[in-house]
PDB file of N, CA, C, O and CB in Angstrom:
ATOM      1  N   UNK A   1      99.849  85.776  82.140  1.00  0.00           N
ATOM      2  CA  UNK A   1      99.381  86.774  83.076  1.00  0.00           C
ATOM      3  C   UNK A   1     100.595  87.339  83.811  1.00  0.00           C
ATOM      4  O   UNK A   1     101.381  86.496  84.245  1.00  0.00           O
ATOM      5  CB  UNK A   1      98.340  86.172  84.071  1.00  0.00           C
ATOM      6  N   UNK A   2     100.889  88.684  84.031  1.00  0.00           N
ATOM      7  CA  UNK A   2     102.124  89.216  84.671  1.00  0.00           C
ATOM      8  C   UNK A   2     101.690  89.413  86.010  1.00  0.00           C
ATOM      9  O   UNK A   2     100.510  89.268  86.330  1.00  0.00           O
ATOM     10  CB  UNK A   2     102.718  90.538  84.033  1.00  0.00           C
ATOM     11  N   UNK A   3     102.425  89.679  86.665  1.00  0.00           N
ATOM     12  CA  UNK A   3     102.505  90.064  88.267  1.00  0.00           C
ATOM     13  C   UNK A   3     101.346  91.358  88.359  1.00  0.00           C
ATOM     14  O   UNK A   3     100.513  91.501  89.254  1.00  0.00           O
ATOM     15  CB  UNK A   3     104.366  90.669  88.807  1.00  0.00           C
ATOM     16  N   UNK A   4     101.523  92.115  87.339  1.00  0.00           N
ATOM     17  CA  UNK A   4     100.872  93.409  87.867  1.00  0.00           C
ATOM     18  C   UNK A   4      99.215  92.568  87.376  1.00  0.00           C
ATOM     19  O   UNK A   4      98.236  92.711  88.109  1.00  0.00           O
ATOM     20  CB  UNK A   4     101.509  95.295  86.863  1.00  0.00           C
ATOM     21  N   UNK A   5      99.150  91.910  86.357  1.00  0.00           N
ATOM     22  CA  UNK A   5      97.666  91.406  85.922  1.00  0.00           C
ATOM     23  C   UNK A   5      97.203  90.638  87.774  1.00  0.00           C
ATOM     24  O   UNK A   5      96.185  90.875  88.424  1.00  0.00           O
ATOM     25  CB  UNK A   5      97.810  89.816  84.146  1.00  0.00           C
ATOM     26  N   UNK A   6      98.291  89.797  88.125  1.00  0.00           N
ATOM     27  CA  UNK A   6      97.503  89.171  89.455  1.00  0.00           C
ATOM     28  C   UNK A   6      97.467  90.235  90.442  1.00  0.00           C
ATOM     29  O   UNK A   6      96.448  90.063  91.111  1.00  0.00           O
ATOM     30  CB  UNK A   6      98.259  87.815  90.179  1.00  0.00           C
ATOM     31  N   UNK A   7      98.097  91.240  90.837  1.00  0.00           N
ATOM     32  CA  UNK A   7      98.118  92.449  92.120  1.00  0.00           C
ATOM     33  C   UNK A   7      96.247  92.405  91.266  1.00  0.00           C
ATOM     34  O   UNK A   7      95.348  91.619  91.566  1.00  0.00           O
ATOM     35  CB  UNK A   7      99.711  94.547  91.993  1.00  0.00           C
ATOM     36  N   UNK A   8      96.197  93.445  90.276  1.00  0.00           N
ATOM     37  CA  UNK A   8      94.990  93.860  90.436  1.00  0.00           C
ATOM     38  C   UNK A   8      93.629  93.074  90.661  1.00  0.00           C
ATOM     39  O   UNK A   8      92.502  93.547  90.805  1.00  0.00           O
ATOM     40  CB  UNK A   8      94.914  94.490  89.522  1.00  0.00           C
ATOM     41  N   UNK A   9      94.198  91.214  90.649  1.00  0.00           N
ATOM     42  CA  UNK A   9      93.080  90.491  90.619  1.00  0.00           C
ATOM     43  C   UNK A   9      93.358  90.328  92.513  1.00  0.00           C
ATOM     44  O   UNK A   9      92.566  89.706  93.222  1.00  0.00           O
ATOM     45  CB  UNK A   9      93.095  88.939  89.355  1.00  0.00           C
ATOM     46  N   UNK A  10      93.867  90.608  92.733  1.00  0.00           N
ATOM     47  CA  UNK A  10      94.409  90.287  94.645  1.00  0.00           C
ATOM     48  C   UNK A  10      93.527  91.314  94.739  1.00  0.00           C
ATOM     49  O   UNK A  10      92.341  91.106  94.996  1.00  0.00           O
ATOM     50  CB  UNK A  10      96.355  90.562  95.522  1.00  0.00           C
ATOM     51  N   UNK A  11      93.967  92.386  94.563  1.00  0.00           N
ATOM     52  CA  UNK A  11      93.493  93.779  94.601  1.00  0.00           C
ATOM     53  C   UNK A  11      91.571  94.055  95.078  1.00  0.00           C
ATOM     54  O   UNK A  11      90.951  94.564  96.012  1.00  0.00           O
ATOM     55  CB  UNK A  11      93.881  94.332  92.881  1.00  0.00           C
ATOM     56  N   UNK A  12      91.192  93.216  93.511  1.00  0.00           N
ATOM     57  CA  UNK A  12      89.381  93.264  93.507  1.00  0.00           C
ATOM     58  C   UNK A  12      89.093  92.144  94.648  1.00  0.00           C
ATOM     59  O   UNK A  12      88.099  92.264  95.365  1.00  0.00           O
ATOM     60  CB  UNK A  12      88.479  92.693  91.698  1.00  0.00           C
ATOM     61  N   UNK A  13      89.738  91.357  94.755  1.00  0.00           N
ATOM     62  CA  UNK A  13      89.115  90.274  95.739  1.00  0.00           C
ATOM     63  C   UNK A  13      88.959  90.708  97.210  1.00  0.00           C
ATOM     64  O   UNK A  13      88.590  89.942  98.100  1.00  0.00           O
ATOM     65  CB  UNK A  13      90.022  88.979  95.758  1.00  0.00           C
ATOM     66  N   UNK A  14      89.344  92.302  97.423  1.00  0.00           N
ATOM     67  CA  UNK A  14      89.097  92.727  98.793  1.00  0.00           C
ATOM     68  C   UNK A  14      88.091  93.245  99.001  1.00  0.00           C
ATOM     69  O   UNK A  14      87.393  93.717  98.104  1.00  0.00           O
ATOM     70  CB  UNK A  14      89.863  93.461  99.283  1.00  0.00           C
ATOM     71  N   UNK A  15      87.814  93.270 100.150  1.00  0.00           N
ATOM     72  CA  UNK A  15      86.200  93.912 100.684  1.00  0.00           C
ATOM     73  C   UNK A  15      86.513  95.265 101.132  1.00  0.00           C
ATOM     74  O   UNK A  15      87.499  95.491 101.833  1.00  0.00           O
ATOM     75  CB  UNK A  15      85.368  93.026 102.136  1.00  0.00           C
ATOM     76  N   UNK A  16      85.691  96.186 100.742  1.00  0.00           N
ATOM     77  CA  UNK A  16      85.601  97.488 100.786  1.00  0.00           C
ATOM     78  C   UNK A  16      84.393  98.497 101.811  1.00  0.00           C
ATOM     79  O   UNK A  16      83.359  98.720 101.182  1.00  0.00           O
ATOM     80  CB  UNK A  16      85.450  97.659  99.392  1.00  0.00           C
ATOM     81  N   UNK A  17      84.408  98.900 102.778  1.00  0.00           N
ATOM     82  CA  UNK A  17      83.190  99.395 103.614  1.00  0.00           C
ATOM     83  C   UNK A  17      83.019 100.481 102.392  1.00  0.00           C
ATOM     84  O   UNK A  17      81.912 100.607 101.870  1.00  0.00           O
ATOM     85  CB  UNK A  17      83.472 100.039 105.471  1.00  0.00           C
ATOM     86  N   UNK A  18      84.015 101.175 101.998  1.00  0.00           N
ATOM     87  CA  UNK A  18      83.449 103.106 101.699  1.00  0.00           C
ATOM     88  C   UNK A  18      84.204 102.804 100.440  1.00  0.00           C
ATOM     89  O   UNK A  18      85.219 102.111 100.523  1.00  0.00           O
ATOM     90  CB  UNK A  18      84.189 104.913 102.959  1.00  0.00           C
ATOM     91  N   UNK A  19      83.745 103.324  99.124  1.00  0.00           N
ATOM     92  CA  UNK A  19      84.084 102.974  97.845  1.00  0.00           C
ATOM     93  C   UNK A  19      84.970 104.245  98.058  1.00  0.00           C
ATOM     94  O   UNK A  19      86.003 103.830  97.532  1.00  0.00           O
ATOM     95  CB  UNK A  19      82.894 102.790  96.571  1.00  0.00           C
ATOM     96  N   UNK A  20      85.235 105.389  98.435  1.00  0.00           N
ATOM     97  CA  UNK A  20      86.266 106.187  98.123  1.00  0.00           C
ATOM     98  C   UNK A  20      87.567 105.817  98.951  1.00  0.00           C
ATOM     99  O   UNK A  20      88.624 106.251  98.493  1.00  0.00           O
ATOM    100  CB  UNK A  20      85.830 107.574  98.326  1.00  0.00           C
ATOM    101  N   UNK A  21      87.608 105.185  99.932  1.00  0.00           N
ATOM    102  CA  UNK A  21      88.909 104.146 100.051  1.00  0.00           C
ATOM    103  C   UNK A  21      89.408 103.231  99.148  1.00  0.00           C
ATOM    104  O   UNK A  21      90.614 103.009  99.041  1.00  0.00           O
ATOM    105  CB  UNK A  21      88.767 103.331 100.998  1.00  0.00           C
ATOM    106  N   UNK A  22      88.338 102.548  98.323  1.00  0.00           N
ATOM    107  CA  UNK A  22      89.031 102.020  97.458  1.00  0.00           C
ATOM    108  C   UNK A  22      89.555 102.983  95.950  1.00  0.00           C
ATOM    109  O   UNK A  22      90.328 102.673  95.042  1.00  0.00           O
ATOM    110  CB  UNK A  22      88.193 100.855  97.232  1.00  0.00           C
ATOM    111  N   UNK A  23      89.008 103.828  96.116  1.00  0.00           N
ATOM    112  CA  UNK A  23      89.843 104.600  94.895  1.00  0.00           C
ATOM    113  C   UNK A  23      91.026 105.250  95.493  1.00  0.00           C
ATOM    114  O   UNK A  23      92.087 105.570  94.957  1.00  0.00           O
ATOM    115  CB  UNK A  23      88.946 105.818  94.094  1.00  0.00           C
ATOM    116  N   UNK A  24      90.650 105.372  96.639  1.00  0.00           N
ATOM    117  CA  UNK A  24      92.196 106.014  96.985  1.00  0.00           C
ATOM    118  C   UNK A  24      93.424 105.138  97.444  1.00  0.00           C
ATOM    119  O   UNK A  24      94.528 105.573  97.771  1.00  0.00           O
ATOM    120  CB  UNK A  24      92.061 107.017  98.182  1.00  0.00           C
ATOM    121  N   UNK A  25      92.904 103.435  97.393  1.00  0.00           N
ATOM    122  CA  UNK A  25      93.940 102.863  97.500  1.00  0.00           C
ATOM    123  C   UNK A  25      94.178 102.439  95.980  1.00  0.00           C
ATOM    124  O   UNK A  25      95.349 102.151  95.730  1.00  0.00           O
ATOM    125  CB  UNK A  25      93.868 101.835  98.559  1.00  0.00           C
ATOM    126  N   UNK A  26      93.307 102.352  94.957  1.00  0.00           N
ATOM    127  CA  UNK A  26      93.770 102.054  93.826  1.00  0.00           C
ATOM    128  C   UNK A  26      94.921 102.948  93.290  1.00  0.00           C
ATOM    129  O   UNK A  26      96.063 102.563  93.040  1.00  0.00           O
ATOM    130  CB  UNK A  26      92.728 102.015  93.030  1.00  0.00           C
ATOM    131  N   UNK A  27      94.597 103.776  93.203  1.00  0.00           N
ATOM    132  CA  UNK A  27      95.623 105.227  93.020  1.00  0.00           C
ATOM    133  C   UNK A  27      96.811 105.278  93.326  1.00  0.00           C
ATOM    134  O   UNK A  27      97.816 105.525  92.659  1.00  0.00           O
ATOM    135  CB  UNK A  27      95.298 106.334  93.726  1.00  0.00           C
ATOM    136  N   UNK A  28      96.540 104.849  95.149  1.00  0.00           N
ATOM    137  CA  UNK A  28      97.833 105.101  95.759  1.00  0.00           C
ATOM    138  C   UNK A  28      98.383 103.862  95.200  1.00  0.00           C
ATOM    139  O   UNK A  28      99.558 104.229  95.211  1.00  0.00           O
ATOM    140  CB  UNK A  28      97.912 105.298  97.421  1.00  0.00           C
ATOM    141  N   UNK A  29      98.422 102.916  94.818  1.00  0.00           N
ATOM    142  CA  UNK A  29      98.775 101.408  94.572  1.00  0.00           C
ATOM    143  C   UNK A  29      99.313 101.618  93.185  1.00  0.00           C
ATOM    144  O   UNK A  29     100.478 101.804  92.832  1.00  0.00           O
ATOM    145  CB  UNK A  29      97.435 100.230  94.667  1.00  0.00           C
ATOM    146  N   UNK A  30      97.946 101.530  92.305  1.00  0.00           N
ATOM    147  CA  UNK A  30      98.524 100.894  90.986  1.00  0.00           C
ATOM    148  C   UNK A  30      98.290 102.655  90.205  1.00  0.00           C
ATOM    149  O   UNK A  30      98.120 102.633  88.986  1.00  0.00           O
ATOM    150  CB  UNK A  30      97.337  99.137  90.152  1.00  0.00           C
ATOM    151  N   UNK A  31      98.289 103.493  90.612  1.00  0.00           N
ATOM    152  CA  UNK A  31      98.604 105.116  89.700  1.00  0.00           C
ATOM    153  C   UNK A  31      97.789 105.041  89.117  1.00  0.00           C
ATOM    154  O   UNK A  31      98.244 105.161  87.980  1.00  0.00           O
ATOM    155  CB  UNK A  31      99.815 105.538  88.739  1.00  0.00           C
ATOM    156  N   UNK A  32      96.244 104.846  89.012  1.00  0.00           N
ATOM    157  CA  UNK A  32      95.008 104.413  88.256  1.00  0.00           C
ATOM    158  C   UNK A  32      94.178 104.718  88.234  1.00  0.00           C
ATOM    159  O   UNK A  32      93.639 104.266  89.244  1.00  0.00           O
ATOM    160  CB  UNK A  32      94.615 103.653  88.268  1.00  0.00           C
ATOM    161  N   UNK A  33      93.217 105.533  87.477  1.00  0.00           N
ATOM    162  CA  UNK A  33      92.196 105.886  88.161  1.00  0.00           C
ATOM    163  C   UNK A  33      91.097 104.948  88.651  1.00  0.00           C
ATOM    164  O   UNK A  33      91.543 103.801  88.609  1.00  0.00           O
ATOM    165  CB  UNK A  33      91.736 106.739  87.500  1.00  0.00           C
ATOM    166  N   UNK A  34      89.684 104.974  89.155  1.00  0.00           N
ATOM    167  CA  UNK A  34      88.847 103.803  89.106  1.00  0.00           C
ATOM    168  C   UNK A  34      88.014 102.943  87.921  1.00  0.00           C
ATOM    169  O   UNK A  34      87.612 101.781  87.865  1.00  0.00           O
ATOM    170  CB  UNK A  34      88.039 104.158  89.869  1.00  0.00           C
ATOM    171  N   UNK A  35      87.967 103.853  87.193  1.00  0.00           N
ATOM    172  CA  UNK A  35      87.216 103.733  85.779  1.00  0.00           C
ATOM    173  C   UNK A  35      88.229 102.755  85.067  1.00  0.00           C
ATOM    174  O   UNK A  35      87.941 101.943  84.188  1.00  0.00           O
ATOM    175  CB  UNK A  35      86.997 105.341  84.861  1.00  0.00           C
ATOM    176  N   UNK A  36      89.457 102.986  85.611  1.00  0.00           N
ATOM    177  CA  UNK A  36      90.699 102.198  84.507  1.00  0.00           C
ATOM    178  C   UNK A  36      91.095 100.957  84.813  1.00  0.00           C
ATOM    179  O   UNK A  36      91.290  99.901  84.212  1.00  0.00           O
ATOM    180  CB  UNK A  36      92.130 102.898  84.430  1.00  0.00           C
ATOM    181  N   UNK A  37      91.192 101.534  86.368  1.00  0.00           N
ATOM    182  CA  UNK A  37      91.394 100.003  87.226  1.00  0.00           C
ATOM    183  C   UNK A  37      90.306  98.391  86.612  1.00  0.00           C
ATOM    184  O   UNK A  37      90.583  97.279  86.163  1.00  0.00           O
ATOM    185  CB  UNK A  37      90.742 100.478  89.205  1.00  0.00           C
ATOM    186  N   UNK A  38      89.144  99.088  86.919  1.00  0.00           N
ATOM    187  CA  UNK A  38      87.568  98.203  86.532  1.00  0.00           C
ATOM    188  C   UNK A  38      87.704  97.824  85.018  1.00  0.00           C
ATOM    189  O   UNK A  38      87.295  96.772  84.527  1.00  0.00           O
ATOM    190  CB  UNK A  38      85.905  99.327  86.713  1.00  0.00           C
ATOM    191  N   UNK A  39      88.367  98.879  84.322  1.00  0.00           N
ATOM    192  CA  UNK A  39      88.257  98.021  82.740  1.00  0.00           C
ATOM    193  C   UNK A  39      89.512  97.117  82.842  1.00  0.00           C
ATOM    194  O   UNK A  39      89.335  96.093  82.181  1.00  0.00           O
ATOM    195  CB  UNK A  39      88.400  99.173  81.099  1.00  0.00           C
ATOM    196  N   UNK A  40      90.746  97.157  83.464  1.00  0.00           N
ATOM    197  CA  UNK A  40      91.712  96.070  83.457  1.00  0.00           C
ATOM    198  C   UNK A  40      91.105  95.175  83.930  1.00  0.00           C
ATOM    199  O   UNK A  40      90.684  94.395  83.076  1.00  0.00           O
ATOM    200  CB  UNK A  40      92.893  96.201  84.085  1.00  0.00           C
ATOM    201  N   UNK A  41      90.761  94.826  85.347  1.00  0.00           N
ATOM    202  CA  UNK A  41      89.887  93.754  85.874  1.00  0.00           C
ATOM    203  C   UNK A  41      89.058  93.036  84.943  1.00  0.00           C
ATOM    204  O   UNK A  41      89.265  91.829  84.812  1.00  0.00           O
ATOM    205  CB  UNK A  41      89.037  94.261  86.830  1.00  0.00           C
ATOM    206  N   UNK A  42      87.953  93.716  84.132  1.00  0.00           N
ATOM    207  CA  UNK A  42      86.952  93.123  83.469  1.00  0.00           C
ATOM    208  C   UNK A  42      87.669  92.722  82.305  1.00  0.00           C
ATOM    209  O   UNK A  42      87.289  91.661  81.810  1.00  0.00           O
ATOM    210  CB  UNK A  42      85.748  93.961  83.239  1.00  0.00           C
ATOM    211  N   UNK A  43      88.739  93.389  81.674  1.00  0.00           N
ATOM    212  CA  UNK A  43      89.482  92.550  80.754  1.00  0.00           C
ATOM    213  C   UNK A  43      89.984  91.533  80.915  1.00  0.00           C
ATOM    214  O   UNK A  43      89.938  90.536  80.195  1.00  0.00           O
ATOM    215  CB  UNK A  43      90.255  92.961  80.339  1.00  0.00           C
ATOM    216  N   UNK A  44      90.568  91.716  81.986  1.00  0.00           N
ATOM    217  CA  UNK A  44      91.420  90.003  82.527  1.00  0.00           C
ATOM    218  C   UNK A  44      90.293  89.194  82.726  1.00  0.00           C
ATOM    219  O   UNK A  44      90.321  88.110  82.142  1.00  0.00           O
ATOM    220  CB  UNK A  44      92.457  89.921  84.255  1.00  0.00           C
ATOM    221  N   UNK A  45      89.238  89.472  83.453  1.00  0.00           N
ATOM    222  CA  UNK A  45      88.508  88.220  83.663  1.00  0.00           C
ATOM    223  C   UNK A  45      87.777  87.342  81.967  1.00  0.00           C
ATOM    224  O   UNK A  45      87.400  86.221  81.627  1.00  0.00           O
ATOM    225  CB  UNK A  45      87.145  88.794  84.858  1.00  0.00           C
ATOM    226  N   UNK A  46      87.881  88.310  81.536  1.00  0.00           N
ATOM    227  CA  UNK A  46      87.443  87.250  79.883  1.00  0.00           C
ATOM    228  C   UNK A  46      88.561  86.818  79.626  1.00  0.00           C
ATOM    229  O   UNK A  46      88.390  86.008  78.716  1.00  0.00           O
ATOM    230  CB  UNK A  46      86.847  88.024  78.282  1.00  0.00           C
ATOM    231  N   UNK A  47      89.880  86.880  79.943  1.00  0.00           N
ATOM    232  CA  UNK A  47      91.022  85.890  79.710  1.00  0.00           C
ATOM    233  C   UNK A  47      90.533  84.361  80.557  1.00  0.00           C
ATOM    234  O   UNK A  47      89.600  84.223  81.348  1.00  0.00           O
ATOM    235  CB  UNK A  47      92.630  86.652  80.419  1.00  0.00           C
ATOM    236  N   UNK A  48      91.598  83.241  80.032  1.00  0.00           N
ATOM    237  CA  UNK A  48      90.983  81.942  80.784  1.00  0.00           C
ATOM    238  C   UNK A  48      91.771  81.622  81.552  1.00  0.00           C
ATOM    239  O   UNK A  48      91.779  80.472  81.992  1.00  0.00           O
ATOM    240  CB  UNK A  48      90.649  80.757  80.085  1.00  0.00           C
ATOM    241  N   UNK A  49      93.166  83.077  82.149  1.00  0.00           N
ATOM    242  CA  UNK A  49      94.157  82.328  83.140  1.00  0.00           C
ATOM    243  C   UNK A  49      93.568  83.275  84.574  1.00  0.00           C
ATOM    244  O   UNK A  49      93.978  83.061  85.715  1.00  0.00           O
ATOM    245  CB  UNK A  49      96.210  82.559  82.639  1.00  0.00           C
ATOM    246  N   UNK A  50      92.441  84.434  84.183  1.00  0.00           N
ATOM    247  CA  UNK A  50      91.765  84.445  85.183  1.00  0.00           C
ATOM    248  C   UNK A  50      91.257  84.197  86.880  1.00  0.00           C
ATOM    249  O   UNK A  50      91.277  84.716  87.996  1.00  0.00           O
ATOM    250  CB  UNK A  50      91.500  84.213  84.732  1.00  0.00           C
ATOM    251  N   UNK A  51      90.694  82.699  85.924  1.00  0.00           N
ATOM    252  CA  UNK A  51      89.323  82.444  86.644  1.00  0.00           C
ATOM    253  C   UNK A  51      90.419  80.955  87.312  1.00  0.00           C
ATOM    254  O   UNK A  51      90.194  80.462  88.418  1.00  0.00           O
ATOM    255  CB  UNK A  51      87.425  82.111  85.339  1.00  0.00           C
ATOM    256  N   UNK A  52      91.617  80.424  86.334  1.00  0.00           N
ATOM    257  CA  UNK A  52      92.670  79.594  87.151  1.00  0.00           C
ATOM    258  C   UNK A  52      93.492  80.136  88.094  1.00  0.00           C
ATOM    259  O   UNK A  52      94.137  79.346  88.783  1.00  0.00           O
ATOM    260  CB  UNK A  52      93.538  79.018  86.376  1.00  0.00           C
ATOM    261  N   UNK A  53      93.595  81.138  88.252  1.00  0.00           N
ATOM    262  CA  UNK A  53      94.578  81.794  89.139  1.00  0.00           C
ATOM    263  C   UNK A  53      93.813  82.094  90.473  1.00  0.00           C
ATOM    264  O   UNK A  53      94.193  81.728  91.585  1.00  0.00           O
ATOM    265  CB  UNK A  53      95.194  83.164  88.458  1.00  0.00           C
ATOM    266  N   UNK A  54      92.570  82.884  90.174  1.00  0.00           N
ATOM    267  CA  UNK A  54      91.832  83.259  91.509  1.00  0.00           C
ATOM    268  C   UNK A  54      90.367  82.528  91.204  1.00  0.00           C
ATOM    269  O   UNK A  54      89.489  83.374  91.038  1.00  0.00           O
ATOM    270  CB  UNK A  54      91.703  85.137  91.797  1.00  0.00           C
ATOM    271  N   UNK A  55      90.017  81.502  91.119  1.00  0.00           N
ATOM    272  CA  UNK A  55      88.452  81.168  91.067  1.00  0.00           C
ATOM    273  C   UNK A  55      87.444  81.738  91.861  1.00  0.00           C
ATOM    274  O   UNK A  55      87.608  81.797  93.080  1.00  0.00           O
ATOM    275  CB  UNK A  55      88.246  79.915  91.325  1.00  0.00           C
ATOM    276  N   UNK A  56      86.225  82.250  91.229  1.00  0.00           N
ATOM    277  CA  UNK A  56      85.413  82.860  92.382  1.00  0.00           C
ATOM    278  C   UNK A  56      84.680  81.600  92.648  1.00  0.00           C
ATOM    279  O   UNK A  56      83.841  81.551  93.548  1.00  0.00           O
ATOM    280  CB  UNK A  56      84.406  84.255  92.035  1.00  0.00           C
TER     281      UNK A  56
END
């Protein structure tokens, strides 16, 4: 798992009031749109270093 794979798992583990803050910090952050961001996330989480790194 690289540094940028854990930012975006740091990243989802935050709480959000207004979903267009979080696209506009995804953006401003990782240059991403939201649609892209969510498929990296959901990819990593079917990896098994995942769910060792950040357990929900």
């Amino acid at each position: 798992m690289t540094d940028d794979d854990r930012a975006l798992l740091d990243f989802a583990d935050k709480q959000w009031r207004y979903a267009g803050n979080q696209a506009d910090a995804i953006m401003a952050q990782f240059g991403i749109s939201v649609t892209r961001y969510w498929q990296r996330v959901n990819r990593l989480l079917d990896t098994e270093e995942a769910p060792a790194y950040n357990p929900v």
